[in-house]
Every structure is written in structure tokens, then in C-alpha cells.
Biotite code that builds the C-alpha atoms (Angstrom):
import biotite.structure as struc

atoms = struc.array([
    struc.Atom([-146.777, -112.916, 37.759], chain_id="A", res_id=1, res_name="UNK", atom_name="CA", element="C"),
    struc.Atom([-143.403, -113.462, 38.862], chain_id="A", res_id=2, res_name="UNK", atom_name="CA", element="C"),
    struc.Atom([-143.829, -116.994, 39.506], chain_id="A", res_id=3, res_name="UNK", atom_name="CA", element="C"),
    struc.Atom([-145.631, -117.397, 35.909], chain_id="A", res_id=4, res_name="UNK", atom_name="CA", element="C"),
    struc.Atom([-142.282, -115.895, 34.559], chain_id="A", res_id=5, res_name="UNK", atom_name="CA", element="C"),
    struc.Atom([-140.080, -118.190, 36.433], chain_id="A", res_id=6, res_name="UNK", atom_name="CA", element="C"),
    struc.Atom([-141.831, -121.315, 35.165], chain_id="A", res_id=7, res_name="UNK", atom_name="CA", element="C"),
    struc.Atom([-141.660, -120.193, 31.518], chain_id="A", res_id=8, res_name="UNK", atom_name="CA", element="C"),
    struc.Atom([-138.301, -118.624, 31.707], chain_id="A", res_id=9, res_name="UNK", atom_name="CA", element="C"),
    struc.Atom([-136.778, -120.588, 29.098], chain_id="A", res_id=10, res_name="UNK", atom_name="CA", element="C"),
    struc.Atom([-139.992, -120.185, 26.403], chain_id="A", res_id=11, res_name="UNK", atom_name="CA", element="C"),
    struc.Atom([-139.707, -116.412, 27.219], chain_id="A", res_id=12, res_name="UNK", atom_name="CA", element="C"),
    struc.Atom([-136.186, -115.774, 26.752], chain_id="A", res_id=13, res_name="UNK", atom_name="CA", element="C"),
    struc.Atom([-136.534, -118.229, 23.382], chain_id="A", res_id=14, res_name="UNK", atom_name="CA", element="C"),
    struc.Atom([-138.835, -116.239, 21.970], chain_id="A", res_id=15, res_name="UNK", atom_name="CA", element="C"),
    struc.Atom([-137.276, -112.920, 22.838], chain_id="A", res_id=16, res_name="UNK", atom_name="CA", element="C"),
    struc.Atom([-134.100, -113.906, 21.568], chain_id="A", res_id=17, res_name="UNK", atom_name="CA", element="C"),
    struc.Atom([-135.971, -115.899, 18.488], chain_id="A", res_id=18, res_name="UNK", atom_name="CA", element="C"),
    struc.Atom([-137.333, -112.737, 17.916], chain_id="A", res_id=19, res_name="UNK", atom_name="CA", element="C"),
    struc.Atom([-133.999, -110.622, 17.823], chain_id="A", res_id=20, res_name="UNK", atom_name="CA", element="C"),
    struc.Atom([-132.386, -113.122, 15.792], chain_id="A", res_id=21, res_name="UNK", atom_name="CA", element="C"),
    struc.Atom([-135.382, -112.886, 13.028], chain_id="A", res_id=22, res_name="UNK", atom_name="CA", element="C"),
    struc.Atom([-135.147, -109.405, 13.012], chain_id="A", res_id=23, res_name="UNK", atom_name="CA", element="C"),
    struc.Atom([-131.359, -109.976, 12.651], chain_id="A", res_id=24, res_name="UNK", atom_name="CA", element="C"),
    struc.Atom([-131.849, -112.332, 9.624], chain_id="A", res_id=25, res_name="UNK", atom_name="CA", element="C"),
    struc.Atom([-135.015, -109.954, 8.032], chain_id="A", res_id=26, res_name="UNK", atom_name="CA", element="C"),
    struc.Atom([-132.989, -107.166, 8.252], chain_id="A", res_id=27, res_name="UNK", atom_name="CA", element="C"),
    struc.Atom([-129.759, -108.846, 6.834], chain_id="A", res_id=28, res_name="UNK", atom_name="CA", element="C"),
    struc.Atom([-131.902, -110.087, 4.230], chain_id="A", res_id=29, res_name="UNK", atom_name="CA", element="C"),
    struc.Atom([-133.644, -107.056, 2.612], chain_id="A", res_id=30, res_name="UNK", atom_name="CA", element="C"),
    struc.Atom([-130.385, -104.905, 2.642], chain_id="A", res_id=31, res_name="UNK", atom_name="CA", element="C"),
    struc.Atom([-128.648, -108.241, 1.048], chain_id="A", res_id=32, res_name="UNK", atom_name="CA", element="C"),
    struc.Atom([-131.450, -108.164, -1.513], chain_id="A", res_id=33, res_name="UNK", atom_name="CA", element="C"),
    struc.Atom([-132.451, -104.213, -1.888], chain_id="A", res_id=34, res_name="UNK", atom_name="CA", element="C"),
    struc.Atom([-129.774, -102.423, -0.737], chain_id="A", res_id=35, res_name="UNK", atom_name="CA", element="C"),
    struc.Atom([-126.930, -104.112, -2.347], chain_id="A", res_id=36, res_name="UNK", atom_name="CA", element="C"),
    struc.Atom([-128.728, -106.113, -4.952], chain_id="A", res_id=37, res_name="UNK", atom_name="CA", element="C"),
    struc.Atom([-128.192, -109.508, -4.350], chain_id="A", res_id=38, res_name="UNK", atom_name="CA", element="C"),
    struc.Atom([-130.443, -112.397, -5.576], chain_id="A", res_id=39, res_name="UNK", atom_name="CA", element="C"),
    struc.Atom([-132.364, -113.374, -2.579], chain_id="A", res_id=40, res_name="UNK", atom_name="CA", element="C"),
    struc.Atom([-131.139, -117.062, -2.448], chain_id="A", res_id=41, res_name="UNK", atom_name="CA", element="C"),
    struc.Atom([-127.494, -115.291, -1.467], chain_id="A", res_id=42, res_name="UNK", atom_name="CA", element="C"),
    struc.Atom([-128.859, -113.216, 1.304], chain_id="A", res_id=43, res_name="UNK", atom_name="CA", element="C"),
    struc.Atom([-131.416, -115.391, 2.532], chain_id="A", res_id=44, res_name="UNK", atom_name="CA", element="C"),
    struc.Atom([-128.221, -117.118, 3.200], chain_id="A", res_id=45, res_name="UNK", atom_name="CA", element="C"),
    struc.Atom([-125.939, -114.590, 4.321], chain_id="A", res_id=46, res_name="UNK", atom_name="CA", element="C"),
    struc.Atom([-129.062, -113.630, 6.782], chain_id="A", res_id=47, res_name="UNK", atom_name="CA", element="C"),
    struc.Atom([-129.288, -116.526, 7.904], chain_id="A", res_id=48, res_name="UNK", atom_name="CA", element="C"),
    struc.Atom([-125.281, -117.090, 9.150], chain_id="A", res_id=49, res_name="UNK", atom_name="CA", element="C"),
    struc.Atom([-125.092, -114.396, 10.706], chain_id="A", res_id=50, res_name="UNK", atom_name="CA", element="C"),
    struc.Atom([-128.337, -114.808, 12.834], chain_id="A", res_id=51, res_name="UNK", atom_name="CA", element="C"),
    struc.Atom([-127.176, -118.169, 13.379], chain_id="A", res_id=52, res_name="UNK", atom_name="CA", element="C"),
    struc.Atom([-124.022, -116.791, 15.220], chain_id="A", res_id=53, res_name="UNK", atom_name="CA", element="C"),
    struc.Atom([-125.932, -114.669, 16.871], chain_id="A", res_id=54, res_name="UNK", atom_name="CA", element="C"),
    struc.Atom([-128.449, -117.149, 17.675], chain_id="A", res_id=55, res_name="UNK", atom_name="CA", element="C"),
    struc.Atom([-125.783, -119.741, 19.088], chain_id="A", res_id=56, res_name="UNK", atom_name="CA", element="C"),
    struc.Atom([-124.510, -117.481, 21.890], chain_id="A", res_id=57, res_name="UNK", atom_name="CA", element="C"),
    struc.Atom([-127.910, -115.980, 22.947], chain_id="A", res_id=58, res_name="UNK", atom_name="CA", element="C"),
    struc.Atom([-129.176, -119.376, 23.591], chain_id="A", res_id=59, res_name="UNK", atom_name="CA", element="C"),
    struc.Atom([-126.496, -120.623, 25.400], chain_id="A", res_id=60, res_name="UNK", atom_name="CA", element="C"),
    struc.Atom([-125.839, -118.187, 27.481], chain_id="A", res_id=61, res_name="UNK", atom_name="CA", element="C"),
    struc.Atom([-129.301, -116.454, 28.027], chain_id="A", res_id=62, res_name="UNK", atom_name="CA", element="C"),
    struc.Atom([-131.498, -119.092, 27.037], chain_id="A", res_id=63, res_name="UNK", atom_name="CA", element="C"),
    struc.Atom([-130.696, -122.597, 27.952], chain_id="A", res_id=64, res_name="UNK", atom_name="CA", element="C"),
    struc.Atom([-128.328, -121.279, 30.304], chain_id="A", res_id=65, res_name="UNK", atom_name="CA", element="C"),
    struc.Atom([-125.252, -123.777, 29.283], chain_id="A", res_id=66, res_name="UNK", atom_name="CA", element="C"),
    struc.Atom([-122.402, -123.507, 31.075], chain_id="A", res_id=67, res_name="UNK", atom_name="CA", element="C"),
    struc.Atom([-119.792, -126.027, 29.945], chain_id="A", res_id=68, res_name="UNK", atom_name="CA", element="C"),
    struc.Atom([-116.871, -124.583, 30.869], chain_id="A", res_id=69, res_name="UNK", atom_name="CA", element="C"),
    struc.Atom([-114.391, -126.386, 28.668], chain_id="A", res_id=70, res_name="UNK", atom_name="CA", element="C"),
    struc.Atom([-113.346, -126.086, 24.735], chain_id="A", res_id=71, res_name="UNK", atom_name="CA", element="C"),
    struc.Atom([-114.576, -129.179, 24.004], chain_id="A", res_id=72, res_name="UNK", atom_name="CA", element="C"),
    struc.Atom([-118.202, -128.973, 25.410], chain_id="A", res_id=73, res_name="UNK", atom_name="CA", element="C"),
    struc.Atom([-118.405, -125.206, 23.312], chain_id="A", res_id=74, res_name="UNK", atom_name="CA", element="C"),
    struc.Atom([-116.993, -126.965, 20.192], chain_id="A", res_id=75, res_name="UNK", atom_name="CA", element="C"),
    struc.Atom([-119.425, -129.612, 20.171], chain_id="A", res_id=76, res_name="UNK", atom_name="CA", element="C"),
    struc.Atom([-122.619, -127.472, 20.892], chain_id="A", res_id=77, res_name="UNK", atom_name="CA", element="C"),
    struc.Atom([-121.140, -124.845, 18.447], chain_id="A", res_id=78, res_name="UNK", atom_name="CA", element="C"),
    struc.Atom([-121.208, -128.112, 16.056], chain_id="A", res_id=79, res_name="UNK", atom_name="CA", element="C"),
    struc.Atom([-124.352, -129.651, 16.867], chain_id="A", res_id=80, res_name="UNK", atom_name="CA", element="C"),
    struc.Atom([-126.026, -126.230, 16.535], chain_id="A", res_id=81, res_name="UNK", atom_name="CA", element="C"),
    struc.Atom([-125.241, -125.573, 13.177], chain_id="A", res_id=82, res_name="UNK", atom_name="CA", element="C"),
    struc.Atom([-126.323, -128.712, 11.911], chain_id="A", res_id=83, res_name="UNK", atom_name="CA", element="C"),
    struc.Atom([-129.205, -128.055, 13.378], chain_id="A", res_id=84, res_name="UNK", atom_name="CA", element="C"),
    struc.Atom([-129.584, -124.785, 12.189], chain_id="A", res_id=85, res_name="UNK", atom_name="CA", element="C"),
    struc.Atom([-128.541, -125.980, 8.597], chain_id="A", res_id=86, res_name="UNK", atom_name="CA", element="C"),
    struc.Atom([-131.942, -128.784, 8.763], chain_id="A", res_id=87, res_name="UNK", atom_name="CA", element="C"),
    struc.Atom([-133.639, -125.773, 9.003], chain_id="A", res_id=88, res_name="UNK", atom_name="CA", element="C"),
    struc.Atom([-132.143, -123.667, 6.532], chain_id="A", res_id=89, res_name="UNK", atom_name="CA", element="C"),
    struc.Atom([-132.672, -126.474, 4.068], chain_id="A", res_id=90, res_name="UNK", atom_name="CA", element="C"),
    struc.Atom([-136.420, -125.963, 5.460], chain_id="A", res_id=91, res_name="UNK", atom_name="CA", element="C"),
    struc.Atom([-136.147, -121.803, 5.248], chain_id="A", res_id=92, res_name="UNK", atom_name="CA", element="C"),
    struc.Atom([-134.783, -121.957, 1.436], chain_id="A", res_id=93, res_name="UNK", atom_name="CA", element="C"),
    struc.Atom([-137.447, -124.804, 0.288], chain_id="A", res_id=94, res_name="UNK", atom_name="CA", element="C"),
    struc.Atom([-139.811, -123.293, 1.623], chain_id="A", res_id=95, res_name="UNK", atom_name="CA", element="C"),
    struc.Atom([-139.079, -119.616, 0.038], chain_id="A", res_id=96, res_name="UNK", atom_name="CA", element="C"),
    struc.Atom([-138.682, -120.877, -3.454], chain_id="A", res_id=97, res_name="UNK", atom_name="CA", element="C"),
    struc.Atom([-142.007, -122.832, -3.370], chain_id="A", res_id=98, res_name="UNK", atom_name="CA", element="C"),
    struc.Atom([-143.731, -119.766, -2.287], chain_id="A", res_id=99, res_name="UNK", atom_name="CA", element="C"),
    struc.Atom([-141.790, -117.568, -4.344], chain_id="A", res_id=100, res_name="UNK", atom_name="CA", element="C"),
    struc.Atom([-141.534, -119.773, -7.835], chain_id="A", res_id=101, res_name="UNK", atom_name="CA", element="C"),
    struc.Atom([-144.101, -121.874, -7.571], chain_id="A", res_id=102, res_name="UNK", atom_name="CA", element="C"),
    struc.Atom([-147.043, -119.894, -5.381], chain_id="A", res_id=103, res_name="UNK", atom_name="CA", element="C"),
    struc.Atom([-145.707, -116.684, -6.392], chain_id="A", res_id=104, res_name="UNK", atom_name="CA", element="C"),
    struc.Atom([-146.315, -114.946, -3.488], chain_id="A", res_id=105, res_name="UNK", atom_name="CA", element="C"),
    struc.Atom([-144.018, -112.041, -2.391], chain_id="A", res_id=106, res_name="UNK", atom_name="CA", element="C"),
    struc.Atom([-141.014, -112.164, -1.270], chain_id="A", res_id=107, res_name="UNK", atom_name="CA", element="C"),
    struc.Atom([-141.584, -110.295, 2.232], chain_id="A", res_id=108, res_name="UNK", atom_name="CA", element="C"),
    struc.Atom([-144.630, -113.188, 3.059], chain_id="A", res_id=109, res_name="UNK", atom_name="CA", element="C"),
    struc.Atom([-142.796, -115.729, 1.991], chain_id="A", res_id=110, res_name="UNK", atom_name="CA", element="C"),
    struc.Atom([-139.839, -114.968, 4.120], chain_id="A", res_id=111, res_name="UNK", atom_name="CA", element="C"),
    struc.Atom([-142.480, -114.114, 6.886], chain_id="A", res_id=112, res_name="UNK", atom_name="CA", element="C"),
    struc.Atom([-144.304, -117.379, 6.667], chain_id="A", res_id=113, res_name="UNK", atom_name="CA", element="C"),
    struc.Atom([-140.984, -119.651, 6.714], chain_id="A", res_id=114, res_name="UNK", atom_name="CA", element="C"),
    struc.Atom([-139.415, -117.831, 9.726], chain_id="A", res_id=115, res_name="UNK", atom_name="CA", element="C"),
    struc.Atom([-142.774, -119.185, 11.741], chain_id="A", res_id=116, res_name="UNK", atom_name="CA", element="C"),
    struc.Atom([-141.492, -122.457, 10.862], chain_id="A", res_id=117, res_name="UNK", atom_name="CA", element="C"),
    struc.Atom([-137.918, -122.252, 11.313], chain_id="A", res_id=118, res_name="UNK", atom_name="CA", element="C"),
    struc.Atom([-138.075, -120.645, 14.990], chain_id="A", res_id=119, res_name="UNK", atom_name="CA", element="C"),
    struc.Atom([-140.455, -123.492, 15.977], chain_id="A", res_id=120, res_name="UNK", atom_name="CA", element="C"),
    struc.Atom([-138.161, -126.571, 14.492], chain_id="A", res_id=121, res_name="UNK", atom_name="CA", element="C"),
    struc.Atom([-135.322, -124.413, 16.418], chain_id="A", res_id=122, res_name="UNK", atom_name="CA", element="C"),
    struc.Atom([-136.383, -124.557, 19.832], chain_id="A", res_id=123, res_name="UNK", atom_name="CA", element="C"),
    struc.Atom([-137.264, -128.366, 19.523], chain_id="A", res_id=124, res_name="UNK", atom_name="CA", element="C"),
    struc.Atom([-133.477, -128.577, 18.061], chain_id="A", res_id=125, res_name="UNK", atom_name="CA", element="C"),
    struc.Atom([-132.142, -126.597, 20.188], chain_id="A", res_id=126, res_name="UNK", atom_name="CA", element="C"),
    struc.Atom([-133.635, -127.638, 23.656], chain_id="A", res_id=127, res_name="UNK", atom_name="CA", element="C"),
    struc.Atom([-133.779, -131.822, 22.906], chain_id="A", res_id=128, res_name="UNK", atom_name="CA", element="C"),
    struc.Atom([-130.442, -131.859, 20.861], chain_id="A", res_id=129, res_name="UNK", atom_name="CA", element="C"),
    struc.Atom([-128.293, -129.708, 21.706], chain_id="A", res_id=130, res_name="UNK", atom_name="CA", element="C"),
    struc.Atom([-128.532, -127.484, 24.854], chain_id="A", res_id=131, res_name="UNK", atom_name="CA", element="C"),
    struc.Atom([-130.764, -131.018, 26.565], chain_id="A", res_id=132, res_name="UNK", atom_name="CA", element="C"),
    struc.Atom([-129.792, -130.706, 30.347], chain_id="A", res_id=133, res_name="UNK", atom_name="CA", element="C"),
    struc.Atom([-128.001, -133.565, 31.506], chain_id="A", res_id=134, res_name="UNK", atom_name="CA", element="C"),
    struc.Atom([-129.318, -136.480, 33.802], chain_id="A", res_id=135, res_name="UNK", atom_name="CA", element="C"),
    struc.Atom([-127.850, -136.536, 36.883], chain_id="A", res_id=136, res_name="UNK", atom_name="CA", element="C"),
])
């Protein structure tokens, strides 16, 4: 079992840490919307900044494991992973107002469905394009 672990470490830890940053932008999302009233294209994306910030240090540090030391190295995977993260919002909000104006499903599914998507084009982003190991 331990061995199993060790060899999907990095898949794991994704998807534990995917998972806390959907809850993070879920959560954001419905108090944006029901709580304080805000259309849902607002906080769909206030949810989705602030589980991005979230997101960026949980996957460097627990995930990827990246350990560039210097300002420059955080800057540019600070960069890289928010445009990443903003090709997949652009995916997130296209995806909600199909399913919302043109499918008219709910709300809560169609924020459901389009976080399946968005945490899969994330870990491709995030572990070929930004936090990619480099060749010896």
C-alpha cells in the first residue's frame, strides 16, 4: 500500500488539493451568489481567484513539490499559473452559461459538471507547463 502511494504521490496530493480548492471555489461561489446576491458570472469569478491563490501555493509546495528558491523562478510560475488557470476559466464560464442559458440546467450541476473539466485541464497545465521538472 505504501509503495502504491509513493508511486502516485503526485495524482494523490492533486486530487486532494483539487478537491480543497473546488470546495474553496463552490463555497465562494454560492455565498457570492445566495448569500450576498451577486449575479453568478461575478462570483463564479470571485470563486474562482481566490481558489486560484489557493491553488498556486498548494501545488507548489505540496503537490509538484517546486522548490525554486529565488524571486524570479516564484514570479514566473506565479505567472505561468494564472494564465493557465485563466484558459480554464474561459473554459469554467463558457461552459456555465451554455448549461445555464442555453441547456437550462441548474446552476449547482452546471457548476458541478464544469469543475470535472477544469481540474482535469489543470493538472495537464499545471504538471507539463508550469511545475514540468527540469532535465538534468
Amino acid at each position: 500500500m505504501k509503495e502504491l502511494f509513493h508511486k502516485y504521490k503526485e495524482v494523490i496530493s492533486y486530487l486532494v488539493f483539487g478537491v480543497a480548492t473546488t470546495i474553496v471555489n463552490i463555497l465562494v461561489f454560492f455565498l457570492c451568489k445566495d448569500v450576498l446576491g451577486i449575479d453568478y458570472k461575478i462570483s463564479n469569478t470571485i470563486g474562482w481567484f481566490l481558489s486560484v491563490l489557493f491553488a498556486f501555493f498548494t501545488n507548489k509546495y505540496f503537490v509538484f513539490a517546486s522548490n525554486h528558491e529565488d524571486f524570479g523562478s516564484f514570479v514566473r510560475e506565479m505567472l505561468l499559473f494564472y494564465w493557465y488557470r485563466i484558459l480554464s476559466f474561459v473554459v469554467d464560464m463558457a461552459l456555465m452559461i451554455l448549461m445555464i442559458e442555453v441547456l437550462h440546467i441548474s446552476e449547482f450541476w452546471a457548476k458541478m459538471v464544469t469543475q470535472v473539466a477544469v481540474v482535469v485541464l489543470n493538472y495537464f497545465f499545471s504538471k507539463f507547463f508550469i511545475f514540468k521538472k527540469k532535465s538534468p
